[in-house]
N, C-alpha and C positions, 0 to 999 in steps of 0.2 A: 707634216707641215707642208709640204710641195704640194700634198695632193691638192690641201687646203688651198693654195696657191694657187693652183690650176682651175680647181673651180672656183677662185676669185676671178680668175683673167677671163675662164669660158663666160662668166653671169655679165659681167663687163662690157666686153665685145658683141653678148647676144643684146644688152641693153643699147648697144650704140647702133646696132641693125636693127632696131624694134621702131617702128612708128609709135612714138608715144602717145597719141592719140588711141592708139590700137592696146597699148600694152595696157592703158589704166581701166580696158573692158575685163580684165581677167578676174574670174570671181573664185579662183581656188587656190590657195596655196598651202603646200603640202610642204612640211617639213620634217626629213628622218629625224629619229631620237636619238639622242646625246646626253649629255649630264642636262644634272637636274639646274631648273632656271632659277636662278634669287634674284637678289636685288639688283644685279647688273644688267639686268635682263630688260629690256624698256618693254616688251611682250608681255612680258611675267607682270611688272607695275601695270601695264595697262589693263591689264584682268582684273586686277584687283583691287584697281581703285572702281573697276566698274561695278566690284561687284559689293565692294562698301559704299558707293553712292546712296545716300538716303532716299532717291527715286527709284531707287531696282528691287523689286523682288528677289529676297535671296532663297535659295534650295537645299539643305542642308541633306547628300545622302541621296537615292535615288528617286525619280521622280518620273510622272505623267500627264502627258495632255493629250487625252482621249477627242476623238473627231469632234463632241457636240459640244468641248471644251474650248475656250480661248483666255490666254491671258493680256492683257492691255496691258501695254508698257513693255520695259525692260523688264528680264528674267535674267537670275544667275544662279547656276548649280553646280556645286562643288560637292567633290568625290562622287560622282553620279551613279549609276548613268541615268540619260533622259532620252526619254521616248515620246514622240511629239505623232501623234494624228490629228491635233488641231490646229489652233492657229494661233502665234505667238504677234500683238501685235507693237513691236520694238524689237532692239536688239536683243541680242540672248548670247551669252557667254558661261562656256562650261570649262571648271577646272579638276582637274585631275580625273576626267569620268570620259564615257564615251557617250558620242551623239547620233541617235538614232529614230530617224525619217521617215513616216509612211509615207505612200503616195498621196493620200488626205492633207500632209502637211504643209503649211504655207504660214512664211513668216516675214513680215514687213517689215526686216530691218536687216543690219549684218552679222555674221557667226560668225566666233571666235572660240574655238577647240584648244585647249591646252592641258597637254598630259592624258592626248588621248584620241578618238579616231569618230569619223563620223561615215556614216553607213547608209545609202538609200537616198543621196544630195541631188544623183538624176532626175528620179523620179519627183521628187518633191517640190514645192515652191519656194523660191528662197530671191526675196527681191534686194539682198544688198551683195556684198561681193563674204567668200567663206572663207577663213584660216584655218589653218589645224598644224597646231604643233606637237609633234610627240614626244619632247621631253617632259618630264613631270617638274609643274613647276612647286620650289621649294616654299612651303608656306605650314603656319598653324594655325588653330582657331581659338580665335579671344573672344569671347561670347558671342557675338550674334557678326562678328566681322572677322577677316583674315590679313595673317598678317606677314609679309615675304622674310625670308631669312636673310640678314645681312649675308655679303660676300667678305669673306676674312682675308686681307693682307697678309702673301708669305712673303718670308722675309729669306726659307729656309732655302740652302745652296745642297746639303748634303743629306742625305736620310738612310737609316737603316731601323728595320720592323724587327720584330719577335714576338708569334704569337703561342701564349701555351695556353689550351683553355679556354675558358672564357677572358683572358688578362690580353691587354693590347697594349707593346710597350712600345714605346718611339723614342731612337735617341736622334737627334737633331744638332749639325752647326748653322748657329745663325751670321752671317754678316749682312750686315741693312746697317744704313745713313742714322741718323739723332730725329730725321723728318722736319731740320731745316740750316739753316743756314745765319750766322751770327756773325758779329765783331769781337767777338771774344773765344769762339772755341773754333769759328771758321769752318767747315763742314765735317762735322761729329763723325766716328764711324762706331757703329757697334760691331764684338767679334765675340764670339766663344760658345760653348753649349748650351742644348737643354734636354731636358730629358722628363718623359713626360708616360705616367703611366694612369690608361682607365683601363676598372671593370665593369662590365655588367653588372648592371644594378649595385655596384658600391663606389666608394670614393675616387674623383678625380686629382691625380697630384703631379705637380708639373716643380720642377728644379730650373732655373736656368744662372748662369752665372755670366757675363759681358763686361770686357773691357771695353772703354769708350776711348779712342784717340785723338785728341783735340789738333786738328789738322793746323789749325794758323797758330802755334807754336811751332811749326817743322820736328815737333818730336825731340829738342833739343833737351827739355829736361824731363825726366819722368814723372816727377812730384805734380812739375805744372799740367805737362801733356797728355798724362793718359789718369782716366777714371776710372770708375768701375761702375755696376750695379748687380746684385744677386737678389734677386726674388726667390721664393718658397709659396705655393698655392698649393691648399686641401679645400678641396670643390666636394663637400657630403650630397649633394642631390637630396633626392626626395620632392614633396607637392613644394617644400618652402627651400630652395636650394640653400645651404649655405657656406659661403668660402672663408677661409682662414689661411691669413700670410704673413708674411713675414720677410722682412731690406734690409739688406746693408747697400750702403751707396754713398759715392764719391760724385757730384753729378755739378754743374752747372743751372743753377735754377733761374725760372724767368719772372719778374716780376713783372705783373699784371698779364697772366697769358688768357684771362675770359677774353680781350679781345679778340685782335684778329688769331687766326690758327698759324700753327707751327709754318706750314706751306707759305701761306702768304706771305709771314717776318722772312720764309728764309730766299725767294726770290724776291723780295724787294731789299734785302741787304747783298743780293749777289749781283743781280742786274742794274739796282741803282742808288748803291752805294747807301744806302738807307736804312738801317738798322730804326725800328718799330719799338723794341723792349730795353727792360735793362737786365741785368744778371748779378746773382751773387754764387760764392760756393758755397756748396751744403754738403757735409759731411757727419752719417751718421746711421742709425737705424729707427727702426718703425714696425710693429706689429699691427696690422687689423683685420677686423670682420666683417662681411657684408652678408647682409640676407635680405632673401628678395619672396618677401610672402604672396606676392603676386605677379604676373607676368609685366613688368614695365613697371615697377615700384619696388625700390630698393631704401635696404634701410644701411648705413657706413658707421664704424667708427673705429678713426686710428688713433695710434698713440706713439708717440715718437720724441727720440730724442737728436739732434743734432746742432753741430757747432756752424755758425755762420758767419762768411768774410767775404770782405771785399776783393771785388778782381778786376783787373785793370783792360780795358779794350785793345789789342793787337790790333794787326794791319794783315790780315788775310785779304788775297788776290780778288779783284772784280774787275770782269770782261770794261766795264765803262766806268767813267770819274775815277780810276784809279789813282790820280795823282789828288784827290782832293784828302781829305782830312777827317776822319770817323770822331762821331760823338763822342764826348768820353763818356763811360760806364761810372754812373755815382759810387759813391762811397757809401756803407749802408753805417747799420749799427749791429756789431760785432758782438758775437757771445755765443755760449751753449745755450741752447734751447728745448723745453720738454714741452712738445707740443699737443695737444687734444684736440684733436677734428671729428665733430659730428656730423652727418649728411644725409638727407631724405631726398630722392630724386623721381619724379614719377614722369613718366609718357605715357600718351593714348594714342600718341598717331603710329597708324599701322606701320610706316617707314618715312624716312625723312625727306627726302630730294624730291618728291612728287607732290602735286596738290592735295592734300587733304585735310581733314578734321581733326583737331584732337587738343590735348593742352601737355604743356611740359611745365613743369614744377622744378623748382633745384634752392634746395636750402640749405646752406653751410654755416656749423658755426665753428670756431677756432679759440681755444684759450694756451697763449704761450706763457710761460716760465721761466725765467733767469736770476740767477744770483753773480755771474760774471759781465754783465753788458758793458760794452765801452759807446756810448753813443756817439754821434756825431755831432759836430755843434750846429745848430740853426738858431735862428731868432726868435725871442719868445712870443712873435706874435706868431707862427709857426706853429711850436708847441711849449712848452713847460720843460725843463730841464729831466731827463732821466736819473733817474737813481741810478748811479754808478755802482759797480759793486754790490748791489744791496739786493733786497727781492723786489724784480720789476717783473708784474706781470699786467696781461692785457686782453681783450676782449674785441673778436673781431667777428662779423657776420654778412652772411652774402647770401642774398636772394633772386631769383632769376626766373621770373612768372611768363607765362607766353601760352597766348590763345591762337591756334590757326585754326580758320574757316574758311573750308570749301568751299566756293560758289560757281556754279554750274560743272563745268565738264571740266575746264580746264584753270578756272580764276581760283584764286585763294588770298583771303583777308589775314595778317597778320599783325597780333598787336603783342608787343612786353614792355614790362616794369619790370628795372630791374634797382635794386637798393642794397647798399653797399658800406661800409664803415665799423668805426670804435662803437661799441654799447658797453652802460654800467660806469660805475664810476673807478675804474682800473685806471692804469696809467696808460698816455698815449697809443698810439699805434709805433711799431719801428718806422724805418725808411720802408723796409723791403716789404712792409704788406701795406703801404699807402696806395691812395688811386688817384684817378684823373680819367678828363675826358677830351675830347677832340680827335683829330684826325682822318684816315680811311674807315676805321672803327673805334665807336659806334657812330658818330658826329661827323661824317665828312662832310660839311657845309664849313668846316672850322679848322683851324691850324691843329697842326700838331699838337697837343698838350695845354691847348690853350686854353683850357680850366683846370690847371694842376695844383692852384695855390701856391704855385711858387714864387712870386712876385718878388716877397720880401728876401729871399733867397741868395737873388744878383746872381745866379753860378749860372756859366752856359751850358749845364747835362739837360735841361729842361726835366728835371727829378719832378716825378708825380709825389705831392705832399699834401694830399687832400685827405680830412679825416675821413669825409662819410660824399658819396654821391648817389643820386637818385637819377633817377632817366627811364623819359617812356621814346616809343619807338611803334608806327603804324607804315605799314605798306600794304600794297595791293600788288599783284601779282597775273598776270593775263597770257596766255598762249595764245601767240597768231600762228594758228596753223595752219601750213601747207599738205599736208597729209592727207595720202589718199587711204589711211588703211585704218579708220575707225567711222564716224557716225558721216564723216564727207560724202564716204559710199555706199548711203542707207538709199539715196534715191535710183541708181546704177541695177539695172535690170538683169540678172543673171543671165549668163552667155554660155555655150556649151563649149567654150575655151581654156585651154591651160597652157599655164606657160612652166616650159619643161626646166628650164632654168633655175627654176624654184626648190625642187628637187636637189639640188648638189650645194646649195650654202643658204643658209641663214640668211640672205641678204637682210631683208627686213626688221632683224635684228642689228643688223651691225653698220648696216650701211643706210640709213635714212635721216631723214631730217624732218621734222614736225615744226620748224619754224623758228623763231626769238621770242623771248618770253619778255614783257616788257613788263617792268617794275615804276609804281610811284612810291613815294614813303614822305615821310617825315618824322623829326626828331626832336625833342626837347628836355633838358639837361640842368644838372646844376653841381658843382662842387663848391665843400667848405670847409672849413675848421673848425670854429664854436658855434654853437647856437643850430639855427636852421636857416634853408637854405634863403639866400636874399633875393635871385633872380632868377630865371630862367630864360635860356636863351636856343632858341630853337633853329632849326634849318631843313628845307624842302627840297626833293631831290626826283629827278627821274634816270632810271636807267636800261639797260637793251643787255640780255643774257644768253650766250650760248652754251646750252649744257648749264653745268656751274659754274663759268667764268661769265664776268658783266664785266660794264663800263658804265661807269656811276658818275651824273653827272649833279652838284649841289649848289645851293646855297643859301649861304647864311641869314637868317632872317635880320640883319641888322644891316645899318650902313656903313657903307666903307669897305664892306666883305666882299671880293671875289668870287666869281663862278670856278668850282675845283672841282680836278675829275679824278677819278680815282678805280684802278684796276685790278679787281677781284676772284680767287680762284675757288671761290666761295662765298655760294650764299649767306647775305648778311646776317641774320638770325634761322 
């Protein structure tokens, strides 16, 4: 870690004596090998969207461009190597192979080497500036494109190994946070083992068991403050992998969490006092199975039994408005529940966070069970009275359509529908799986909740009580880049310069900036109760993103509506 340090401070200091003028003629940078790059990697994504761009020729395996040879355009070649005596006219980017230069070779744009080493760059022509990184970046191939490995979140403090054989066992203590922050359990913490064994070529099976400690109780009682959850996963592998698991849990659950994400709800209920969700408890178990017959198309279904109640919102600490007043937490409708979740999910985009192509599918259906319900009362224009005591069961379904489009280097179009609600002629929906729309997500042109059908209601929780909503959702997506290290330095004439620098950190990786990405969108909505939907009411938005955080600014297509801005640590869809 110091060394690490050191040559932060050396690449720093030699950057602040560097005539910048002088520093952006450098056309080589060489980086030693380290672990392998995934998805954290913005090197590793930049390869690979270059090399799923629908303009590049891709290379699958080794490859040649003999002298009387030239190829026009972009060229990409994974797991190479490539040998070039002609002439490449675009960029060219090689992954996992090595790149190799006659003196015949000449190529009118910039190289990009990754997971690997280029040979004979003196001799040759090369009119943009050259990369080369030698870690292997982490990627596989899904038919004619590639696709980066996600980066996995540890959580793990402790570890000890034992290997006999082919058998590799890990036992693990985990402690890591809930991943957010609430008015009812105040900052969750998970504790306890796992324990987790694969073989070679046979089954993967993981234990773990975690106490959850509900921080804004102070731990005073133990029934209220501490939970639990124990999973059980058998992962059989093979062409069609398939897992099998099995829960007990005691957990706090969130009603309507497709919006915004855990991170989000839990720094806006710590820094400003604004809690996003509501909560009930769940207590209970759950068996399911997933199989995924193809890479990025998964097929679910669990089966589950649990009792569920209402909980009442605490007064856990926040840095600001501390003295003000926390929503209250609705009341739900209470009972044991034998639940049936079916789900089909599918992706084509190679990875998420970067501009690309592809479409995401997500369909849920839900059919819950009871013979103890105690409902809660609402107004019949709300719903129909629940069968108390009796068999109440219900019918819920959630669908979540979404096409991203490329376009050019850096832009990408994004559209979804998504449709949500009771189907069949079953009884109602409960409290706890009703919906509603407005707020920072998906609708920030609009208030809080402010299509929830709650009207007839009169309670101040702002309870989402909408049977069924529908909502489409378009932005665009554009990179203003500052970057001097992709197609900027296709015109930049090779220089017989290197900057030594280069050599001892990643900078390029860790320390640069490509610009703000500036987002337009808009939205349009509807929630209801009977029938279909009456109106639709829309809202237009622009916003400014660094990394994954934006500042989102909206408004409502109607009169009377306010300009609202709203601050994201996560992209909207």
């Amino acid at each position: 870690m110091a060394k690490r340090v050191c040559h932060v401070a050396l690449c720093l200091i030699g950057l602040g004596w560097t005539n910048p003028a002088f520093a952006a003629q450098d056309t080589i940078i060489v980086v030693p090998r380290g672990a392998g790059l995934d998805s954290r990697s913005r090197v590793a994504r930049e390869a690979v969207d270059f090399f799923n761009d629908g303009s590049t020729t891709r290379i699958f395996g080794s490859f040649t461009v003999s002298s009387d040879e030239s190829v026009n355009g972009d060229l990409a070649v994974y797991n190479g190597p490539l040998r070039v005596s002609g002439t490449i006219r675009g960029d060219l980017v090689v992954i996992n192979g090595d790149l190799r230069l006659a003196r015949t070779a000449v190529i009118r744009g910039a190289v990009l080497v990754v997971g690997g080493s280029i040979t004979g760059l003196t001799r040759a022509r090369v009119d943009g500036n050259a990369r080369v990184y030698r870690s292997t970046a982490r990627v596989r191939r899904v038919g004619d494109r590639l696709v980066l490995r996600e980066a996995q979140r540890r959580t793990i403090t402790r570890r000890s190994r034992r290997r006999s054989g082919f058998t590799d066992a890990t036992a693990s203590l985990v402690l890591s946070t809930g991943g957010t922050y609430n008015r009812v359990e105040g900052l969750p913490i998970h504790l306890g083992p796992r324990l987790e064994w694969r073989t070679l070529g046979s089954p993967h099976f993981r234990v773990q068991a975690l106490a959850i400690l509900r921080t804004a109780g102070g731990l005073d009682s133990l029934s209220d403050d501490v939970g639990y959850r124990a999973d059980v996963d058998w992962n059989v592998g093979g062409r069609s992998p398939v897992t099998i698991g099995g829960s007990v849990f005691d957990v706090v659950a969130p009603i309507e969490s497709w919006q915004l994400q855990d991170e989000e709800v839990g720094f806006a209920a710590l820094l400003w006092h604004r809690d996003y969700r509501d909560y009930y408890l769940k207590k209970g178990y759950a068996g399911r199975v997933t199989v995924e017959p193809m890479i990025g198309f998964e097929i679910s279904v669990e089966v589950g039994r649990h009792e569920d109640t209402s909980i009442a919102a605490r007064d856990p600490w926040t840095p600001f408005r501390g003295d003000q007043t926390w929503r209250p937490n609705p009341a739900i409708d209470e009972g044991t529940f034998t639940t049936i979740v079916g789900s089909i999910q599918y992706d084509s985009r190679p990875y998420r966070d970067s501009p690309s192509s592809g479409w995401f599918i997500r369909a849920e259906w839900e059919r819950g069970i009871s013979d103890d319900v105690v409902p809660q009362d609402l107004p019949v224009a709300i719903r129909s009275p629940l069968p108390a005591n009796q068999n109440y069961t219900y019918d819920r379904v959630f669908l979540d359509l979404r096409r991203y489009e490329r376009l050019g280097w850096n832009g990408q179009l994004s559209l979804r529908a998504v449709g949500a609600g009771t189907v069949g002629k079953n009884d109602p929906l409960p409290i706890q799986r009703r919906l509603s729309l407005g707020g920072p997500d998906p609708m920030p042109g609009f208030a809080f909740r402010q299509f929830a059908c709650n009207a007839a209601a009169g309670a101040p929780t702002q309870t989402a009580l909408c049977d069924r909503i529908l909502l489409f959702q378009a932005e665009y997506r554009g990179n203003l880049s500052f970057s001097t290290s992709s197609r900027a330095r296709r015109r930049i004439r090779r220089r017989a310069t290197h900057n030594r620098w280069m050599d001892f950190w990643d900078w390029d990786d860790w320390f640069w900036f490509d610009g703000p990405t500036v987002v337009f969108f808009a939205d349009a909505g509807s929630g209801w109760i009977d029938g279909g939907p009456s109106t639709f009411e829309g809202d237009v938005g622009a916003g400014l993103e660094l990394g994954s955080v934006g500042l989102y600014a909206a408004k409502a297509l109607k009169s009377g509506e306010s300009l609202r801005l709203s601050l994201r640590l996560h992209r909207r869809f």
